[in-house]
C-alpha positions in Angstrom: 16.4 60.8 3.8 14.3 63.9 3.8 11.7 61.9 1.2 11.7 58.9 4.0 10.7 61.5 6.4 7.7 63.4 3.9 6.5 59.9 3.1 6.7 58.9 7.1 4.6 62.2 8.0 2.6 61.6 5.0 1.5 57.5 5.9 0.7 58.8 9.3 -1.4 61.4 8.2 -3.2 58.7 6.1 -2.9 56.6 9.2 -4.6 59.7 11.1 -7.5 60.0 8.1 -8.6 56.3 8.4 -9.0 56.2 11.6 -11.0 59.1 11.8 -13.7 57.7 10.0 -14.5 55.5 13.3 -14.2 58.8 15.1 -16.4 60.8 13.2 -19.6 58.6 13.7 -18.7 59.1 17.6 -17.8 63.0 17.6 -20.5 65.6 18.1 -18.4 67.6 15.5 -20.2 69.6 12.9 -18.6 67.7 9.8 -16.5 70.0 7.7 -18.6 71.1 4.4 -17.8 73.4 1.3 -20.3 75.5 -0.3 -20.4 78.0 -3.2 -20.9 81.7 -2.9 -24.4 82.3 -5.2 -22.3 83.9 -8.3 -25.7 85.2 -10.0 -26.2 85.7 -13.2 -22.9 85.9 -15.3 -23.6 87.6 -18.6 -21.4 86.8 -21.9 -21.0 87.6 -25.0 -22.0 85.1 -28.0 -18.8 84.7 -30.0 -16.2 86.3 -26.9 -14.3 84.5 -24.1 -15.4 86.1 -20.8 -13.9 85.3 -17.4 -15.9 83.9 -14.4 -14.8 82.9 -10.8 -16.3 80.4 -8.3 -16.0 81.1 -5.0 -15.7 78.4 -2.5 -16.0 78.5 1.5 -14.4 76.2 3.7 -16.4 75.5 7.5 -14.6 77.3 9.8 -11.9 74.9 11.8 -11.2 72.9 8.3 -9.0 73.4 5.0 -9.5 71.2 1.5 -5.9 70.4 -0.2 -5.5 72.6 -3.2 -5.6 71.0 -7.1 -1.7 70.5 -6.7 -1.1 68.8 -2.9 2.7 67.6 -2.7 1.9 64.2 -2.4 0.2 61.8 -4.5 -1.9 60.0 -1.2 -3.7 63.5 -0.9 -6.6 64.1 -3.0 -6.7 67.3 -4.9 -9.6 69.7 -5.5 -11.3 69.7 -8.6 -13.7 71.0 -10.1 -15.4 69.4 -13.7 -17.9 71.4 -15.5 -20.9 70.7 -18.2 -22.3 73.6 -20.6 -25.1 73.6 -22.5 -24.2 72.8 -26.6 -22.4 75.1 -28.1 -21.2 77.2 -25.1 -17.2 75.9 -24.9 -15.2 76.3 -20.6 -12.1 76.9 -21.0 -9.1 75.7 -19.0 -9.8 75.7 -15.3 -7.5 77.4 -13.5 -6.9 76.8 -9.6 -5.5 79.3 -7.1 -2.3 78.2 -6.0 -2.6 76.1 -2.5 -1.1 78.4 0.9 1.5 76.1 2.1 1.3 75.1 5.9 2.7 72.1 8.3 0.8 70.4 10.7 1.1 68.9 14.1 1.4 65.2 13.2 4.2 66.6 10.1 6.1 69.5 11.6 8.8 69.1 9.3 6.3 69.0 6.0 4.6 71.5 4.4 1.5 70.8 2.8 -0.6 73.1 0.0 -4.3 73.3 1.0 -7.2 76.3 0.7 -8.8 78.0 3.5 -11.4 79.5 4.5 -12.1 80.6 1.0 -10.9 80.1 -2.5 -12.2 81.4 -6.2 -11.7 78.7 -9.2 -11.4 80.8 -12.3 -12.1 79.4 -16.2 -13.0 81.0 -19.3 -16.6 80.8 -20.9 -17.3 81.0 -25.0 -20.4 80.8 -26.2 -20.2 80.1 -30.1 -21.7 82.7 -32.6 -24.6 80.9 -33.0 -26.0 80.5 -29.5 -29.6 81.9 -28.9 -28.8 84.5 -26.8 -31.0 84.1 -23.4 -30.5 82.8 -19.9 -28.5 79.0 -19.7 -27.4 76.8 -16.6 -24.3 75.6 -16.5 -23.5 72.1 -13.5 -21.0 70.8 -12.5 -19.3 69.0 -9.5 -16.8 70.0 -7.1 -14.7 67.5 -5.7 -12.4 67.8 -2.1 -11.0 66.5 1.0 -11.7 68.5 3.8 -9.0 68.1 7.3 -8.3 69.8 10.3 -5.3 69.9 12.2 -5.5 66.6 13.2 -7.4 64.7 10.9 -8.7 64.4 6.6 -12.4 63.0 6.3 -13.6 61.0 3.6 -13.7 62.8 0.4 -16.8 65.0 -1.3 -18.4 66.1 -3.9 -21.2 69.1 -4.3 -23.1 69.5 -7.0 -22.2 73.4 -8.6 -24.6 75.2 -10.7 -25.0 78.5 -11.9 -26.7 80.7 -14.3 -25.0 82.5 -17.7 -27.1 84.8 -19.6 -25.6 85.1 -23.4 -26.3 88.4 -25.0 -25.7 89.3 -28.6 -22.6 90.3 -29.9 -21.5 93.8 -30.0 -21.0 93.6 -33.9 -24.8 92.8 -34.6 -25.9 95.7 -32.7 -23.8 97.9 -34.8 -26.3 100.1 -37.2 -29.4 99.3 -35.7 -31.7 101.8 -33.8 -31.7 102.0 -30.7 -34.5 100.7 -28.6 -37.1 102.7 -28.0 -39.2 103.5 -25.0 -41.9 101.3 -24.2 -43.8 104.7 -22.9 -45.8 107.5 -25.1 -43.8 110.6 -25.1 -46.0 113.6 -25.2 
């Protein structure tokens, strides 16, 4: 009975989405948008996993569902990466979703993200890399609701820099460098 009632709550929300999309081109509404936070420069080390974390922000007023939503109609966050050759991601790992019911699904608890959210992965760069500055794109993909309603889903284009430094082991045993200034 109680998965009647989730899929019930779930077909109207879908119900609710659709029929949005007609009410959208009327509404003076700002639509709902999610951007990334600049991350700068990231700096790793050729041969070493090092962590690095996204951060997402949500327009106030909205939510996106989270990479695991409870129900297979809502389209999960995601977020798919390219690096240059030779420069390996990691598994992506998404923050767990904060569970919350709406008025068209009392009953229901959904998982989404608020009004901000980091995605965290791991980032190896192989022995061999040149070590200098490298982009890294990618594309993150999400639905973004209010209370009411789910608009179409997105996608933004993500991009960042990584600068890949030696590693620590080639530095070993040679001298330091020296100032560029003369020392009297």
């Amino acid at each position: 009975m109680l998965k009647i009632l989730v899929r019930r709550g779930l077909l109207v929300y879908s119900i609710l989405s659709i029929s949005s999309l007609n009410a959208q081109e009327l509404s003076p509404r700002k639509p709902p948008s999610v951007t990334m936070v600049d991350p700068g420069v990231s700096t790793v080390i050729r041969g070493k996993a090092t962590n690095i974390d996204l951060f997402f922000r949500v327009s106030p007023g909205f939510h996106v569902n989270s990479n695991k939503p409870h129900s297979e109609f809502l389209i999960p966050t995601t977020l798919r990466l390219t690096a240059p050759t030779d420069i390996v991601i990691g598994v992506v790992n998404y923050p767990a979703g904060v569970e919350r019911s709406f008025p068209f699904a009392p009953e229901d608890k959904m998982s989404v993200y608020g009004t901000q959210f980091a995605i965290n992965f791991a980032m190896r760069p192989l022995a061999s890399v040149i070590p200098g500055k490298y982009a890294v794109h990618g594309v993150l993909k999400y639905q973004a609701c209010d209370d009411a309603t789910c608009y179409p889903p997105k996608q933004i284009p993500v991009s960042f820099l990584i600068k890949v430094a030696k590693s620590t082991t080639e530095s070993v045993g040679r001298n330091p460098a020296q100032s560029p200034h003369v020392h009297r």
